[in-house]
LUMKETI-606416 format. One record per residue (C-alpha): residue in three letters; x, y, z. Coordinates in steps of 0.001 Angstrom, whole numbers, padded with zeros to 6 digits, always signed. Layout:
N
AlaXYZ ...
end
This chain:
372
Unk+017156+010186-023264 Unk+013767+008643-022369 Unk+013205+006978-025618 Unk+016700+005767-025598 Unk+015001+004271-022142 Unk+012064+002983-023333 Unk+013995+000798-025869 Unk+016308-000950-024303 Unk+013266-001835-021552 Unk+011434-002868-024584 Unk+015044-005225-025657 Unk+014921-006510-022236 Unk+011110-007418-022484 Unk+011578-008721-025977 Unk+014386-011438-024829 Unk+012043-012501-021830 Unk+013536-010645-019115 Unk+010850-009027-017628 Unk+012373-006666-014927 Unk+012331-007442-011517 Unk+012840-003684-009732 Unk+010523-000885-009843 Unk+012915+001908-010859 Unk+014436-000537-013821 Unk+010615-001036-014995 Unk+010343+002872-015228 Unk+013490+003965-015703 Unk+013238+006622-018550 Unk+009288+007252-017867 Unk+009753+008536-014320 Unk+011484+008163-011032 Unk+010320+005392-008483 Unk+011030+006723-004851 Unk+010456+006383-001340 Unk+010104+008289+001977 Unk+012961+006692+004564 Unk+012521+006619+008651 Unk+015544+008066+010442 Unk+016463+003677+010776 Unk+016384+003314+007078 Unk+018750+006295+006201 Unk+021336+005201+009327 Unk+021443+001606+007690 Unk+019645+000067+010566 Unk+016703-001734+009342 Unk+017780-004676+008148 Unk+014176-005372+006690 Unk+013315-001758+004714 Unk+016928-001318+003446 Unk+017609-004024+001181 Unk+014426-002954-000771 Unk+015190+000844-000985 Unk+018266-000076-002330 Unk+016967-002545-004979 Unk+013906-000819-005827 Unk+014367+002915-005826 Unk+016251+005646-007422 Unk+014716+008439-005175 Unk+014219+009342-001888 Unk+012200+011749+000325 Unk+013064+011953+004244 Unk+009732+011976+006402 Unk+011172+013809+008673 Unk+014540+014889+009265 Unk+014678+017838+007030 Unk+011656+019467+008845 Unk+011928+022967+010984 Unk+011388+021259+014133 Unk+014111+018256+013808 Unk+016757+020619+011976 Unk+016437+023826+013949 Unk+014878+023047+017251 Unk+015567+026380+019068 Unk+016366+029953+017651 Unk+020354+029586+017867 Unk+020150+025755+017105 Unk+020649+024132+013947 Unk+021181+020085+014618 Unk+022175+018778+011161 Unk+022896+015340+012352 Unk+019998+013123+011215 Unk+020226+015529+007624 Unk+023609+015279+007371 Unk+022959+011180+007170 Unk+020070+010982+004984 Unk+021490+013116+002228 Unk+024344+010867+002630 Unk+022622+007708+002006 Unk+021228+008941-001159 Unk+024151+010056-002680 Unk+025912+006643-001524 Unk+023244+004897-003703 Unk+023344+007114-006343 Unk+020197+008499-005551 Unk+017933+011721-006746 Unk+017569+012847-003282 Unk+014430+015509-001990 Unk+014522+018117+000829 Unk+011391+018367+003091 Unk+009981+020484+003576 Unk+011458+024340+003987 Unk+007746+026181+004629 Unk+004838+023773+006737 Unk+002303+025112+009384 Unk+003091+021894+011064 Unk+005973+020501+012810 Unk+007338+024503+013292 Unk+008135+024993+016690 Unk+006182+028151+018213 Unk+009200+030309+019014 Unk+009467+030702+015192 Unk+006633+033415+015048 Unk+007606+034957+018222 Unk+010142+037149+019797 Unk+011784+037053+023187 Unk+008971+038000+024952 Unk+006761+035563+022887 Unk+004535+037787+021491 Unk+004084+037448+017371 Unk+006721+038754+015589 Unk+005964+041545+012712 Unk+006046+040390+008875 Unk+009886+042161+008371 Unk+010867+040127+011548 Unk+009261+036603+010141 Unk+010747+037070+006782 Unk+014270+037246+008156 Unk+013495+034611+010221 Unk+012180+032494+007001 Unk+014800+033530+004997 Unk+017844+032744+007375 Unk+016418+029180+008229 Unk+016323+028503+003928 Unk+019114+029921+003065 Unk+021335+027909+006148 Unk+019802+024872+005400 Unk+019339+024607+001550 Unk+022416+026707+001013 Unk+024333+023547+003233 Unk+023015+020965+000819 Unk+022986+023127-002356 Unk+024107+020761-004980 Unk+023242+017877-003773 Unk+019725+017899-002682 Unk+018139+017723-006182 Unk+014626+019220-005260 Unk+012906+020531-002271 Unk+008990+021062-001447 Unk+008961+025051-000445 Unk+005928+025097+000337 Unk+003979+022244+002113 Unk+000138+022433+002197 Unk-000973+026235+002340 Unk-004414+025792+001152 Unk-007819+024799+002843 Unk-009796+021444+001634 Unk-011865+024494-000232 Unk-009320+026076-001767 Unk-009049+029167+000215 Unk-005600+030055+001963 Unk-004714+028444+005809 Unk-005232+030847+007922 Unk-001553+029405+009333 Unk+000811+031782+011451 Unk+002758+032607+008022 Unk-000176+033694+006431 Unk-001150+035624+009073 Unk+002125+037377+009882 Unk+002999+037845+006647 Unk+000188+037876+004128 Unk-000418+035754+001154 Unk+003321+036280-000707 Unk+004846+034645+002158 Unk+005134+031360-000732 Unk+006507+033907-003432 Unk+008866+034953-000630 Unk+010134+031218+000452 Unk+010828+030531-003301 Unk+012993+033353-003804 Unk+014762+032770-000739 Unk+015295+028940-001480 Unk+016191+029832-005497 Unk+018464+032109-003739 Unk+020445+029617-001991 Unk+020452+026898-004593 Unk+019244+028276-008014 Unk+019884+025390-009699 Unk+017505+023221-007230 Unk+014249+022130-008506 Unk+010988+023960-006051 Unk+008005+022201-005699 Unk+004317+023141-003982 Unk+003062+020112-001979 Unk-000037+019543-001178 Unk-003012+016771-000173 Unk-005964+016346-001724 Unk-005912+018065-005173 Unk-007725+015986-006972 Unk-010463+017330-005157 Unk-012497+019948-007566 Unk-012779+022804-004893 Unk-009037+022487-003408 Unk-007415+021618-007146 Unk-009229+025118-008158 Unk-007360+026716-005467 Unk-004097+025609-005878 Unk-004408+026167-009652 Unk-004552+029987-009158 Unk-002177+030047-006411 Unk+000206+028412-008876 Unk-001176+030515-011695 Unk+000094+033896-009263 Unk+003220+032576-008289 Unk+004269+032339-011980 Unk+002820+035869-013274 Unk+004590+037240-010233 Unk+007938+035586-010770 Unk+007884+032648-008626 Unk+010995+030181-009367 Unk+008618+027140-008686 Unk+009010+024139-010941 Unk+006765+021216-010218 Unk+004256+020570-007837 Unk+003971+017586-005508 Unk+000249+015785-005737 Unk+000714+014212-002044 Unk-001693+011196-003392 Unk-002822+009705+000130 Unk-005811+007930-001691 Unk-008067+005655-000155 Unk-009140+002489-001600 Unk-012600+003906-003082 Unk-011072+007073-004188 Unk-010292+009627-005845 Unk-011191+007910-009632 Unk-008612+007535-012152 Unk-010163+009714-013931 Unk-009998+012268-011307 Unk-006185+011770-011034 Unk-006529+012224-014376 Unk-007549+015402-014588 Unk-005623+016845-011838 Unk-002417+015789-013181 Unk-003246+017493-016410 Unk-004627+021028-014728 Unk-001204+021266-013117 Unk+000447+020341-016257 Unk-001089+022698-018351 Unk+000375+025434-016150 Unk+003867+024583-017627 Unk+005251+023093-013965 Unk+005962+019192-013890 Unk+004083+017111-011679 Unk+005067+014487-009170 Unk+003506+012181-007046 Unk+004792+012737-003904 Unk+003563+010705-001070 Unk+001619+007919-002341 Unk-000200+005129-000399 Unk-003626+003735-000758 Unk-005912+003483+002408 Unk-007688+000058+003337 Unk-009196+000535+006050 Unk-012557+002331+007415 Unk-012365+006123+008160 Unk-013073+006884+011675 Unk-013169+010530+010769 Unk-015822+012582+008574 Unk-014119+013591+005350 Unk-010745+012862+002934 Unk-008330+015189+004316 Unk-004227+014036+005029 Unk-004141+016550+007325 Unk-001939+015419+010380 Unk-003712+017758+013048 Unk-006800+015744+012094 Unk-005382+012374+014123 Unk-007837+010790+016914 Unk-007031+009930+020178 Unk-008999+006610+021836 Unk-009167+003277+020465 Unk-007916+001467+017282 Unk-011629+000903+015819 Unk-012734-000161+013734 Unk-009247-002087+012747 Unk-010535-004938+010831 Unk-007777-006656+009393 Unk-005381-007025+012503 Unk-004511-010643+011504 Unk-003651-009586+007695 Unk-005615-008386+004839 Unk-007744-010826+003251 Unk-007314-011958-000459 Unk-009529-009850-001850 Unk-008978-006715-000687 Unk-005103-007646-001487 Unk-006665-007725-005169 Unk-008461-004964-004341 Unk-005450-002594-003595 Unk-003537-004234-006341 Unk-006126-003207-008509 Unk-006132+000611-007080 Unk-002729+000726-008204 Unk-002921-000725-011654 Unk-005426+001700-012280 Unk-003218+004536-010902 Unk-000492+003513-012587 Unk-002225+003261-015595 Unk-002643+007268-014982 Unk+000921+008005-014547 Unk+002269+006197-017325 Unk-000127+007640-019657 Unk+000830+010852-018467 Unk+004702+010288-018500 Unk+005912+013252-020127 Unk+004884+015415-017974 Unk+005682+013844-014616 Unk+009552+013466-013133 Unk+008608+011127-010231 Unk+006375+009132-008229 Unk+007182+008494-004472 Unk+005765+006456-002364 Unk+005028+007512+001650 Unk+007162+004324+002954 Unk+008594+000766+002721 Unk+006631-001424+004404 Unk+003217-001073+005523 Unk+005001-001651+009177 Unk+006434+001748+008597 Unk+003368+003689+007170 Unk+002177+006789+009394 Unk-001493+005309+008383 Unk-001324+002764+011155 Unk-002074+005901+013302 Unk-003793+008057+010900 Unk-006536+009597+011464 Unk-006426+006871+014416 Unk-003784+005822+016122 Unk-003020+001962+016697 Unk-004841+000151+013453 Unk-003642-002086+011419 Unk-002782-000453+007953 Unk-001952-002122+004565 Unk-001401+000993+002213 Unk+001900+000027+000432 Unk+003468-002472-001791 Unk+005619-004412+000581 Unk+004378-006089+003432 Unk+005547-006022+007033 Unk+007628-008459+006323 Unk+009121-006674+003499 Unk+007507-009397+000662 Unk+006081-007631-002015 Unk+002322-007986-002469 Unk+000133-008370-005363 Unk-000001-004455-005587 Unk+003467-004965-006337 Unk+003379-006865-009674 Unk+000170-004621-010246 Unk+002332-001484-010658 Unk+005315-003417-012344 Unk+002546-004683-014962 Unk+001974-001554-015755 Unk+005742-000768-017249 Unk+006222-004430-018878 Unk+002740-005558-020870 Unk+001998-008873-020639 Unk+003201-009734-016625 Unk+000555-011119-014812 Unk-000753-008015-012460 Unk-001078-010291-009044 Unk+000431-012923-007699 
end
């Protein structure tokens, strides 16, 4: 199937055709994705959704698949905003991704509690874990294609989060949520997710947890690199060498939420983790007017040299998603400070593509000029 791909892309090339959509330039490589707003998914962004459409074969939601949106109180399920996402994608004909089942973050509180709100014991939690999975992946089984499990379980150093599953119910709470969600869809592909792996320390960690799951059973298939880089790093060669680690594991990979950060940190440290966010001012936000021409070349550069990675590594990767349309949209205009100015993605606010744009398309079709 993919070299059947590959040549008629090379046909197309060959009679000067050079294709003009992301998911045509990699179609039988990888998938080309995106992660939609609640506006984008309802058809209401007259801006974002011409280019999802045109550009994209998969989708992630950003939200409204998470604990807190789908099941907001204990006899609550709201499948509304779900119901419409999964929708879209299938109207577009669309490999469409579930997250996430498992996450520290965005859980309401009364999850880990009973009546009286005092922490529930690990029999009571796993009931509680496995009734939320199998309602909501067993109401979309067959037609969500892949969901992330787990989302972000480990420590920058590798070592577990000390996060109210872990707690509760010990370290084979992920072995648990992938049986319950093979349970309910067994034909669904289950992914880790995490931030931060190319990192030696973290990478290290996640290797073994991976390396556990599978000698205990685990149904997990691929893992989700997050890849929230920032415009100095990781290295290529550090992406690299992640990719392969995880690879040589026997689980595909997948890029799940890239973006490429411009601006100054106003934080110590790399991490993507949400909890980290600053309150006060926007500083320093130095490109509130637009980003100048060269860091434009820059970022397009960053994601030549990223792409590079991923094509080079093809065969073992299914997709590569970026973490929003438009840099309008991108949760890095308030991350780890709220209110900046952010340029992270490949369409501008406008929704015009940007020289990072022909930078990644180069990098399917040799020979197109890599900016603008």
């Amino acid at each position: 199937m993919k070299s059947l791909a590959l040549i008629a892309l090379a046909a197309v090339i060959s009679y000067g055709q050079t294709p003009s959509s992301l998911k045509d330039a990699y179609r039988g490589m990888f998938r080309i994705g995106a992660a939609l707003n609640q506006a984008q998914f309802e058809g209401r962004d007259g801006r974002g959704d011409p280019i999802v459409a045109a550009q994209f074969n998969t989708i992630s939601p950003e939200n409204a698949l998470k604990w807190q949106s789908l099941h907001p109180r204990p006899d609550e399920y709201d499948f509304s905003a779900a119901d419409r996402y999964v929708s879209f994608g299938e109207q577009h004909g669309m490999f469409i991704v579930g997250h996430c089942l498992v996450w520290h973050s965005q859980t309401p509180q009364w999850v880990f509690q009973d009546a009286e709100g005092k922490p529930l014991t690990r029999e009571a939690l796993l009931a509680r874990m496995r009734e939320h999975i199998r309602t909501v992946v067993g109401r979309y089984k067959g037609r969500i294609g892949g969901w992330d499990v787990v989302n972000e379980a480990l420590n920058d150093d590798g070592s577990m989060r000390q996060s109210p599953w872990y707690r509760i119910i010990g370290e084979d709470y992920i072995l648990k949520a992938f049986e319950f969600a093979h349970e309910a869809d067994p034909r669904a592909e289950l992914y880790y997710n995490d931030y931060s792996l190319e990192n030696e320390a973290k990478r290290k960690g996640a290797v073994e947890l991976i390396r556990k799951l599978k000698a205990a059973g685990a149904p997990i298939t691929g893992i989700g690199l997050q890849g929230h880089m920032r415009i100095d790093r990781p290295s290529p060669r550090e992406e690299a060498e992640t990719i392969e680690a995880f690879a040589a594991l026997g689980i595909r990979v997948n890029i799940s939420e890239l973006d490429i950060d411009v601006l100054p940190r106003t934080s110590p440290g790399n991490s993507a983790d949400i909890s980290a966010t600053s309150k006060g001012n926007a500083q320093p936000n130095p490109y509130t007017s637009g980003l100048p021409d060269e860091m434009q070349q820059a970022l397009a550069k960053r994601y030549g040299e990223f792409f590079e990675v991923f094509v080079q590594h093809r065969t073992v990767m299914d997709r590569v998603t970026f973490w929003g349309v438009t840099d309008g949209d991108s949760w890095l205009n308030n991350f780890p400070t709220r209110g900046r100015t952010n340029y992270p993605l490949l369409f501008d606010r406008d929704g015009k593509p940007k020289p990072a744009f022909d930078a990644v398309l180069s990098k399917a079709v040799p020979g197109r000029a890599q900016v603008r």
